[in-house]
C-alpha positions as CSV (number, residue, x, y, z in Angstrom):
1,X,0.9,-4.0,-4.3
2,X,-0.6,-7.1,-5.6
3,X,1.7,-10.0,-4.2
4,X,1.0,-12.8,-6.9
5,X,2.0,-16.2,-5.2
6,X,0.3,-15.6,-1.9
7,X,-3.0,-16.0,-3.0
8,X,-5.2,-18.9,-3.6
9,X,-6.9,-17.7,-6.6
10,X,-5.7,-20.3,-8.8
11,X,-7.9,-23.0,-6.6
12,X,-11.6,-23.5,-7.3
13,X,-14.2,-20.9,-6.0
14,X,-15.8,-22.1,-2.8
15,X,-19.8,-21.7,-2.7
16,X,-19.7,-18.2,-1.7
17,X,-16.6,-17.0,-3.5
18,X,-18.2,-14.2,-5.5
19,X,-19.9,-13.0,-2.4
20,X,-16.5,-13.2,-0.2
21,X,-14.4,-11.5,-3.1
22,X,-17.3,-8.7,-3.1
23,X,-17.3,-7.9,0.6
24,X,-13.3,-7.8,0.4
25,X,-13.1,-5.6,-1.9
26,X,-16.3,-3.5,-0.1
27,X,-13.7,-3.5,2.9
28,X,-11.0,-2.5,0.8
29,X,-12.6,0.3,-0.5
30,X,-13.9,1.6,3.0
31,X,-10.5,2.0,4.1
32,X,-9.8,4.6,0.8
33,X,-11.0,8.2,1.4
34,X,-11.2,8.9,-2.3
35,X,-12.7,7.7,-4.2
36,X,-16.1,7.4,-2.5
37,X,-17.6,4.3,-3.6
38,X,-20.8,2.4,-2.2
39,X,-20.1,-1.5,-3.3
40,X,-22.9,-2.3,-0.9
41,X,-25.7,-0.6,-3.1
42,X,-24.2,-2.1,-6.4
43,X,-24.4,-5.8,-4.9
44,X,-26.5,-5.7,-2.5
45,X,-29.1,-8.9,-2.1
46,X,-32.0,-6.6,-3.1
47,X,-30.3,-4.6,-5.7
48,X,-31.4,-4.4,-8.9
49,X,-28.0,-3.6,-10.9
50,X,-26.1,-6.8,-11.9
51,X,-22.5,-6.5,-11.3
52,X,-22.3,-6.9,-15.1
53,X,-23.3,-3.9,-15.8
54,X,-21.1,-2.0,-14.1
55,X,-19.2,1.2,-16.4
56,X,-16.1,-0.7,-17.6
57,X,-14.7,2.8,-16.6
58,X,-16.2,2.8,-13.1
59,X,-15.3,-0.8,-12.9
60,X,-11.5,-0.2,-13.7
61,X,-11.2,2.1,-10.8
62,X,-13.0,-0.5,-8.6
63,X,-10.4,-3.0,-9.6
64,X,-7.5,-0.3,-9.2
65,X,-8.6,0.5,-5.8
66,X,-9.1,-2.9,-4.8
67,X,-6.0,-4.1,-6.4
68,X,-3.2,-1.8,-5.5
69,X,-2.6,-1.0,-2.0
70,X,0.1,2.0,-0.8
71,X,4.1,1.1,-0.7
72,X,4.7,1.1,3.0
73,X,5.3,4.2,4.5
74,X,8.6,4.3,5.7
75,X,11.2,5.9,3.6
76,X,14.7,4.6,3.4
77,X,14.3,0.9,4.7
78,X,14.6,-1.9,2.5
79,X,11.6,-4.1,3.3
80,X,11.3,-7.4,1.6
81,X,7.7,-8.6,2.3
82,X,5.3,-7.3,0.0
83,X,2.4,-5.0,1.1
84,X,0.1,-7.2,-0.2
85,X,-3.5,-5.9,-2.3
86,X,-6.5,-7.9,-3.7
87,X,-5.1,-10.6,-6.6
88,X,-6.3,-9.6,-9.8
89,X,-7.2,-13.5,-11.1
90,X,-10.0,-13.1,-8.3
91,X,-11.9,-10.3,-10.3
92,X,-12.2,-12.5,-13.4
93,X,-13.6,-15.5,-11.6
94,X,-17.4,-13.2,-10.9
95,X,-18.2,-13.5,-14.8
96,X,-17.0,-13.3,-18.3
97,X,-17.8,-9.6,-18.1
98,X,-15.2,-9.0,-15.2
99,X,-13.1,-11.4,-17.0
100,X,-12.7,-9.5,-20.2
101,X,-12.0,-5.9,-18.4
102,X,-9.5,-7.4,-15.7
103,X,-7.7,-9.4,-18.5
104,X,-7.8,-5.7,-20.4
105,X,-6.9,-3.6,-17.6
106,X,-2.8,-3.6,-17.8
107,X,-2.5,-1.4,-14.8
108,X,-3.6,-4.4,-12.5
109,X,-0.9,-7.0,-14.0
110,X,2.1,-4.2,-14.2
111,X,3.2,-5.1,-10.5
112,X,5.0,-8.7,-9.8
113,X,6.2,-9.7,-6.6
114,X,7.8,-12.8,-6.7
115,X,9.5,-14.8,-3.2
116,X,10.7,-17.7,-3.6
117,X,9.9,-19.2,-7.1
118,X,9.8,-22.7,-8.5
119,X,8.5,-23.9,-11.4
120,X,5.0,-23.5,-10.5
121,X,5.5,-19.3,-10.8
122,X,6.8,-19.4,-14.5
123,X,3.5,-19.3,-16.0
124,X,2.3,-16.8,-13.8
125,X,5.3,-14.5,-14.2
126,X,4.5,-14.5,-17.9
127,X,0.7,-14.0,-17.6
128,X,1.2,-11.4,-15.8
129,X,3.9,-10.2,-18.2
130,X,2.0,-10.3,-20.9
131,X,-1.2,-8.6,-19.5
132,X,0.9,-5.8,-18.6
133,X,1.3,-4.9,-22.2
134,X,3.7,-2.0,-22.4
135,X,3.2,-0.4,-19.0
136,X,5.9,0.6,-16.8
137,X,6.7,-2.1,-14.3
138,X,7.7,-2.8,-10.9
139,X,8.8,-5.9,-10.1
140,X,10.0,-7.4,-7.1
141,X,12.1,-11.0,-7.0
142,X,13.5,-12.1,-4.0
143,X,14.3,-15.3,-1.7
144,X,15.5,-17.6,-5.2
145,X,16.1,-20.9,-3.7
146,X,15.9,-23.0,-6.9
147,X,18.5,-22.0,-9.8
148,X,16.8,-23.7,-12.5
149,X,13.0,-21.7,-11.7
150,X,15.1,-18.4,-10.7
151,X,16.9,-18.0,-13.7
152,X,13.8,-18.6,-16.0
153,X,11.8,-16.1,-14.6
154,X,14.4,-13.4,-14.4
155,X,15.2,-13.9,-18.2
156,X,11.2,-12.8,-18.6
157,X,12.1,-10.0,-16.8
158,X,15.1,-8.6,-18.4
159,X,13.1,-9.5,-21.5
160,X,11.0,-6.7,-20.6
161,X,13.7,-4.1,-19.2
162,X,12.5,-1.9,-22.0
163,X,9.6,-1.3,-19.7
164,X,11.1,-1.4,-15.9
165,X,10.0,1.5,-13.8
166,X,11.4,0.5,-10.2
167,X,12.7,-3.3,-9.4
168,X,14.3,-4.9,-6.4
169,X,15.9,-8.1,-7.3
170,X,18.1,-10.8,-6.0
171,X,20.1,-12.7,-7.5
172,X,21.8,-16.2,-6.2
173,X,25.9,-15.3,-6.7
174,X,25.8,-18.6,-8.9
175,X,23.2,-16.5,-11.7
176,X,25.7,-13.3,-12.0
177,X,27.3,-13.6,-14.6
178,X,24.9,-14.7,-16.4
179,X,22.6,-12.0,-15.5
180,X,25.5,-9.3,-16.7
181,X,25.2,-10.8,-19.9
182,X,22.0,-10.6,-20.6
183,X,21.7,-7.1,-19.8
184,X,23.9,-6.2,-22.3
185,X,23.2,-4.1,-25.4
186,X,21.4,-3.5,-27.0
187,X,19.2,-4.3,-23.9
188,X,17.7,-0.9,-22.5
189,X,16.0,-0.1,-19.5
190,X,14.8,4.0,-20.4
191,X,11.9,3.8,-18.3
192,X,13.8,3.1,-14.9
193,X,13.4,5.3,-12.2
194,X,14.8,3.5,-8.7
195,X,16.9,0.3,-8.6
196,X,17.5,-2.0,-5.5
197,X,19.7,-4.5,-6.4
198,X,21.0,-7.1,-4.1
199,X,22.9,-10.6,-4.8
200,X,22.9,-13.6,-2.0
201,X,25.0,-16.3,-0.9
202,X,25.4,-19.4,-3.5
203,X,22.5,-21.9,-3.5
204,X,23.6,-24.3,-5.5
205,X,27.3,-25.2,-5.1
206,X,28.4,-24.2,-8.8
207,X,30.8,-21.7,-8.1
208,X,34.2,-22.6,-7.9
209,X,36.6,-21.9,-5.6
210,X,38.5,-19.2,-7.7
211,X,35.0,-17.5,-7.7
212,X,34.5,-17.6,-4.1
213,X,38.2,-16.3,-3.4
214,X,38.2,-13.8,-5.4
215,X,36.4,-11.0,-4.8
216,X,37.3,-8.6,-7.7
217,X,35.6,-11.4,-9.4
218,X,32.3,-10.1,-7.9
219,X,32.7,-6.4,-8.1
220,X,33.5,-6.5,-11.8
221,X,30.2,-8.1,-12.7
222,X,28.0,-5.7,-10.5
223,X,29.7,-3.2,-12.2
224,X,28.7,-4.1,-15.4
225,X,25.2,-4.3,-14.2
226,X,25.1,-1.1,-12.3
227,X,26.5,0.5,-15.4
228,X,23.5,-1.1,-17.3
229,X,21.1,0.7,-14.7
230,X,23.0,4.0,-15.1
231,X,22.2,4.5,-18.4
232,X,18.7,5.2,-17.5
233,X,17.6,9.3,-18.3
234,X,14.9,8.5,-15.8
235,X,16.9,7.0,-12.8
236,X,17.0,8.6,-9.6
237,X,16.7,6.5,-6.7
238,X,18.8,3.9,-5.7
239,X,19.5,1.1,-2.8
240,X,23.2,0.4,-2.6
241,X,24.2,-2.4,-1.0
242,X,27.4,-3.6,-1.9
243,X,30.5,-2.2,-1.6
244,X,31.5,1.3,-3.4
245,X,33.7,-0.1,-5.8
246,X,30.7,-2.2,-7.0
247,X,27.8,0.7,-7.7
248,X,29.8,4.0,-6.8
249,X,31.7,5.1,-10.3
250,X,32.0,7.3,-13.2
251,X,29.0,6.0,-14.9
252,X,26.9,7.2,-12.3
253,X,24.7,9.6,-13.1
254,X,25.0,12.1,-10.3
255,X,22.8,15.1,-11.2
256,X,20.0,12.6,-11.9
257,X,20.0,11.0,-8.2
258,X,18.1,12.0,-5.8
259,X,17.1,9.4,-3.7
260,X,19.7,6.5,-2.3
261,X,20.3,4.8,0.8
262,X,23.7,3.1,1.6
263,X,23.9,-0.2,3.6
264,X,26.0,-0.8,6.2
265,X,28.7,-2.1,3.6
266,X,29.1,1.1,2.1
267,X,29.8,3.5,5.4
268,X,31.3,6.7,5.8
269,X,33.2,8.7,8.3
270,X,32.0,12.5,8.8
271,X,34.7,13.9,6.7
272,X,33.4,11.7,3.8
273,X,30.1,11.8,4.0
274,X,30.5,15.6,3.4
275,X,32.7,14.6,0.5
276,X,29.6,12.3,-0.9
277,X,27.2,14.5,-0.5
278,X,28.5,17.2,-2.7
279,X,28.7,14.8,-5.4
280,X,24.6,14.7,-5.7
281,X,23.7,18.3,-5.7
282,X,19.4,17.6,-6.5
283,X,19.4,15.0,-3.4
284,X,16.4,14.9,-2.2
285,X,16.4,11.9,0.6
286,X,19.8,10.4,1.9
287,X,20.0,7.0,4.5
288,X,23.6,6.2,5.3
289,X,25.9,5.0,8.4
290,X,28.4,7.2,9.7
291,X,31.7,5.5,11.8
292,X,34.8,6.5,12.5
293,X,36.4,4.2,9.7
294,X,35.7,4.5,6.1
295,X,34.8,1.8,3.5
296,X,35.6,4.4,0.6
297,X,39.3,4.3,1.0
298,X,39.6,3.0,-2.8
299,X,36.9,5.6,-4.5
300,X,38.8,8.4,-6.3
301,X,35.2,10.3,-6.5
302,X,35.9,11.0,-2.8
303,X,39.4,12.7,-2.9
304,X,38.7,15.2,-0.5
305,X,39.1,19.1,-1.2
306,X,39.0,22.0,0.7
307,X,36.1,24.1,1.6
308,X,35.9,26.4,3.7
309,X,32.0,27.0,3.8
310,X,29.0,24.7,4.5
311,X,27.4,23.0,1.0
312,X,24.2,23.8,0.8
313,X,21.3,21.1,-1.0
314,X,18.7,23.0,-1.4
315,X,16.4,20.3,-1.9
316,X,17.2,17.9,0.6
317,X,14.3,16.8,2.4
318,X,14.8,13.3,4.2
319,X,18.3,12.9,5.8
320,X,18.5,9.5,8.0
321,X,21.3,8.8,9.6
322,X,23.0,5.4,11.4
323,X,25.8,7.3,13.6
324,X,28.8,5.6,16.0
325,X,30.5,8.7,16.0
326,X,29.6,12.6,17.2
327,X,28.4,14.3,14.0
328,X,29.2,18.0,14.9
329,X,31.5,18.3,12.0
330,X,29.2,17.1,9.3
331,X,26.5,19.3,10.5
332,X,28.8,22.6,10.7
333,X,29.3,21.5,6.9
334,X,26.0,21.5,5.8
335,X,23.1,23.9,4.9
336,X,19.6,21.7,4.2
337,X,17.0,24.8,3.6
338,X,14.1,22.2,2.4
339,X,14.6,19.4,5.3
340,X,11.4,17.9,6.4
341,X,12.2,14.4,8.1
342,X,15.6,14.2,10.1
343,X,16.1,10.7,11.2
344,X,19.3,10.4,13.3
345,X,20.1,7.2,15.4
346,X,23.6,6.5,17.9
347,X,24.2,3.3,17.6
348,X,27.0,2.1,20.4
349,X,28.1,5.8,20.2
350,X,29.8,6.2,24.1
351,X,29.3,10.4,23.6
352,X,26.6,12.8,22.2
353,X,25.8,12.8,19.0
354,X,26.3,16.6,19.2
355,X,28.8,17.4,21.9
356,X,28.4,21.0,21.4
357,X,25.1,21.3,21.4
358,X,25.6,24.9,19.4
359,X,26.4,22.8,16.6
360,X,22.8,21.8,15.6
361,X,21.5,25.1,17.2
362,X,23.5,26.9,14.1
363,X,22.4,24.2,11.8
364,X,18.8,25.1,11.9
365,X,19.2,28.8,12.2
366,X,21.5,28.4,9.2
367,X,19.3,25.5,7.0
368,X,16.1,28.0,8.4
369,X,14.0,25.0,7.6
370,X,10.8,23.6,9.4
371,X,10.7,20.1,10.3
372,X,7.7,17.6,10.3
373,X,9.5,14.7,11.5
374,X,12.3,14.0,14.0
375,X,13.8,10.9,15.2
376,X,16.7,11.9,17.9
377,X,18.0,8.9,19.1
378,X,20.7,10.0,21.2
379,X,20.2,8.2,24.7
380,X,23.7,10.4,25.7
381,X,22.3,13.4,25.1
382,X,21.2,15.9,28.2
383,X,17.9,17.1,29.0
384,X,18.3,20.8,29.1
385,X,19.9,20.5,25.5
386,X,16.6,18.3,24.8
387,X,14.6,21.3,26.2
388,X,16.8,23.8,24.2
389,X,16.3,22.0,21.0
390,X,12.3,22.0,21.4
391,X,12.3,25.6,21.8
392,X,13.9,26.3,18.4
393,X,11.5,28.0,15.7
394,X,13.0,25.0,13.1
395,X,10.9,22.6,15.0
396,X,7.8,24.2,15.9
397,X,6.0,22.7,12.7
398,X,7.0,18.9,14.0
399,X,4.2,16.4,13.9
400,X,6.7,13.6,14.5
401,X,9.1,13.5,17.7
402,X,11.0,10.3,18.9
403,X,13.2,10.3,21.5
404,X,15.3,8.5,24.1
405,X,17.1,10.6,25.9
406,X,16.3,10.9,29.1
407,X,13.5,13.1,30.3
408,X,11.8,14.3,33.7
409,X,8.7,15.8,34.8
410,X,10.5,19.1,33.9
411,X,10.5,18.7,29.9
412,X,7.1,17.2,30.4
413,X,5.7,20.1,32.1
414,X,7.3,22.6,29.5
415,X,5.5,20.9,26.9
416,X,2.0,22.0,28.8
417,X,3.2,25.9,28.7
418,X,0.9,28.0,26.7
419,X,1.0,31.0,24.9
420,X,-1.8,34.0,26.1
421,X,-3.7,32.8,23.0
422,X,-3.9,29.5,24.1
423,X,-1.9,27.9,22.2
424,X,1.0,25.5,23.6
425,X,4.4,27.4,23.1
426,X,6.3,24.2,22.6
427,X,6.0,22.3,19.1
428,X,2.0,22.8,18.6
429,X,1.2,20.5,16.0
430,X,2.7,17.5,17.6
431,X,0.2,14.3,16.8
432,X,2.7,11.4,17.2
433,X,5.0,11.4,20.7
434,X,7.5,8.9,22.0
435,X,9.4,9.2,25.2
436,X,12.1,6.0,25.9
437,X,13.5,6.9,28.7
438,X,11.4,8.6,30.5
439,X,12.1,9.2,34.7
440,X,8.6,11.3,35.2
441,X,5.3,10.6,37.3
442,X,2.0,9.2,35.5
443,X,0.4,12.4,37.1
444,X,2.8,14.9,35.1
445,X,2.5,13.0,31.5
446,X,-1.1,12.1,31.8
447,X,-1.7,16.2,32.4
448,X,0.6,16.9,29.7
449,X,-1.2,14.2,27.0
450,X,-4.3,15.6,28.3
451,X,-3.6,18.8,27.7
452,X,-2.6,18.4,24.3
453,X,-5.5,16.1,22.9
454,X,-7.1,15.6,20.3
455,X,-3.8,17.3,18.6
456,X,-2.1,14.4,19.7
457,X,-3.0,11.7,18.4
458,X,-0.6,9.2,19.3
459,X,2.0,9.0,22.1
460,X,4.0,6.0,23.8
461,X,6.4,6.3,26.7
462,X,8.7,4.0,28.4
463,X,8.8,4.7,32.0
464,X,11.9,4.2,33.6
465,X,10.5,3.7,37.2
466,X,8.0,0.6,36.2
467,X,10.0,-0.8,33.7
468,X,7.0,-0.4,31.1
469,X,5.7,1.2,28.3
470,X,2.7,3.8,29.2
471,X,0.3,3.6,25.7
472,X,-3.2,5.7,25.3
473,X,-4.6,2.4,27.5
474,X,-2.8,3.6,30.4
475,X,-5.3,6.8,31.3
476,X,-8.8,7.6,30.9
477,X,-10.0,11.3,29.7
């Protein structure tokens, strides 16, 4: 995403600006496999095509391209520093055609990333604003250190709520009451599809100490501003950061959601993580932290019931979880037939994640799902569980495989066996390996990478002996 305030596109053009803003975007576009676009013949020095007579329609995918680079890859982390693209002021600093099809392209000027503002970003914030016209938006404010600036620029964009597709702000304790008022009706925001919302730490000293004593003061207002969000048809991802009593309520819509990762605040012991998750039968991707204490005491939507069978979401895709606890029970409880990615990650846990290893045998024969990704972070767990798990057909479709339990040469060699047809019998498709605590010899894992490029693609193993990572460096083929 273009990440307005980074750039220097409101200074001068040097000498060979055009040129340098031509060969970035060349680069930019090299990196994209479709569409296939030659910049070099259109601008080369012996060309005979001015770059003003480009297509306005084949130069509006140029500036897209160039513009707008992927959201980062990782689902489930919140990630506060912009992926940053090309800066669309750039493309109308070449000539007054470029000028008048940038300015006229609202798709380049319907992203804002904002860190840190002062007074300098106003005018920017409602250039860009206004250039978006009425396209959905994503905006991203963070870092406010200046009340004054902070406050001006997020009363643009709650101006525009109307048109919010996904934002991620923050705002300064100090600006939150404020903020709830402004959002209400008839303010709308129909167009919103994920909210994360987070507030910070006073900057300014104007709270008083009632405020700052009184929590319930807090929670009331982000209540009224989560209840704002919620009333959104097209909501269905959201970052919760705060405590339950502050975002987790009636209003939500809970058929609607299927997307939202819970912060470390907002934790959950097995029995009530169960208890969530049948409140959002369409989830489709789930973060959370599991402990053996609950902050969800005080939220009636978790009264638990009994059931005697697993639930099943049967579109659950992405499940990441934080654990300090053995999970067996919430994984005897569940049924995921559509998981894909299974992220799970002990975290001072003094036992296996799955002391019964059965448990998440029966899981996958159960679920009967295929996984691309798996993250086992379980350094507790025992190698001829490890060995167990990699035989199972739920995980003979994984690309993805980090672990740090320990292994030996003995898991490394069973990932060399082969069927007769020469395929390896153990998790074929693998392209991305990582081994943390590995006790093996270079001979048995070099034999084993070899044997399994060019499928694998990338693999990275700490060895235990030499107190090192071993990369791709580490051997020659």
């Amino acid at each position: 995403m273009p990440y307005i305030f980074q750039s220097s596109s409101s200074q001068t053009f040097s000498a060979g600006g055009m040129a340098d803003v031509i060969s970035s975007m060349r680069i930019s576009l090299t990196k994209k496999q479709k569409p296939r676009i030659d910049l070099e013949s259109l601008r080369a020095q012996n060309s005979t095509i001015p770059v003003s007579s480009i297509p306005v329609e084949l130069l509006r995918k140029i500036f897209d391209i160039y513009v707008y680079e992927p959201y980062p890859a990782k689902i489930g982390f919140r990630s506060m520093e912009p992926d940053s693209g090309g800066d669309p002021l750039l493309l109308g600093q070449i000539c007054s055609y470029w000028r008048n099809v940038a300015v006229n392209s609202s798709s380049l000027w319907s992203t804002v990333v904002v860190s840190q503002p002062t007074d300098r970003h106003i005018h920017l914030v409602n250039l860009w604003l206004e250039r978006a016209a009425e396209r959905p938006l994503d905006v991203t404010f963070n870092q406010p250190d200046n009340v004054t600036s902070a406050w001006t620029i997020l009363n643009a964009f709650v101006s525009r709520s109307r048109f919010w597709r996904r934002i991620d702000l923050t705002v300064p304790l100090e600006l939150l009451s404020h903020f709830a008022v402004l959002l209400q009706s008839p303010r709308r925001c129909d167009m919103l599809e994920h909210v994360d919302f987070f507030t910070r730490s006073p900057i300014s000293g104007q709270l008083s100490d009632y405020d700052l004593a009184h929590p319930a003061w807090r929670t009331n207002l982000l209540r009224q501003i989560w209840s704002f969000f919620y009333t959104s048809p097209s909501l269905s991802s959201v970052y919760w950061v705060d405590g339950f009593q502050s975002c987790v309520h009636e209003h939500v819509p809970f058929a609607q959601m299927t997307s939202i990762h819970l912060n470390t605040l907002a934790r959950l012991n097995a029995e009530d993580t169960i208890a969530f998750m049948r409140l959002f039968p369409n989830l489709r991707s789930l973060t959370t932290t599991i402990s053996s204490s609950s902050s969800s005491s005080s939220l009636p939507l978790l009264k638990p019931s009994i059931h005697t069978y697993p639930i099943s979401l049967a579109q659950l895709e992405t499940l990441h979880l934080v654990v300090h606890i053995p999970i067996s029970t919430i994984f005897s409880s569940i049924t995921l037939p559509s998981l894909h990615c299974l992220r799970l990650v002990s975290v001072a846990c003094q036992q296996p994640l799955f002391p019964d290893s059965t448990v998440l045998d029966d899981f996958f024969c159960r679920s009967n799902c295929q996984l691309v990704t798996l993250n086992y972070v379980d350094p507790h767990v025992a190698e001829p569980c490890l060995q167990k798990l990699l035989a199972m057909p739920a995980l003979q479709s994984l690309t993805y495989f980090d672990c740090d339990g320990r292994v030996t040469d003995s898991t490394i060699l069973s990932l060399m066996r082969r069927n007769p047809n020469g395929r390896h019998s153990l998790i074929p498709r693998l392209e991305e390996l990582y081994f943390m605590n590995c006790d093996t010899t270079d001979i048995a894992v070099s034999d084993m990478v070899s044997s399994r490029i060019p499928a694998l693609k990338v693999f990275q193993f700490y060895s235990e002996r030499e107190g090192r990572l071993v990369g791709p460096t580490d051997w020659y083929y």
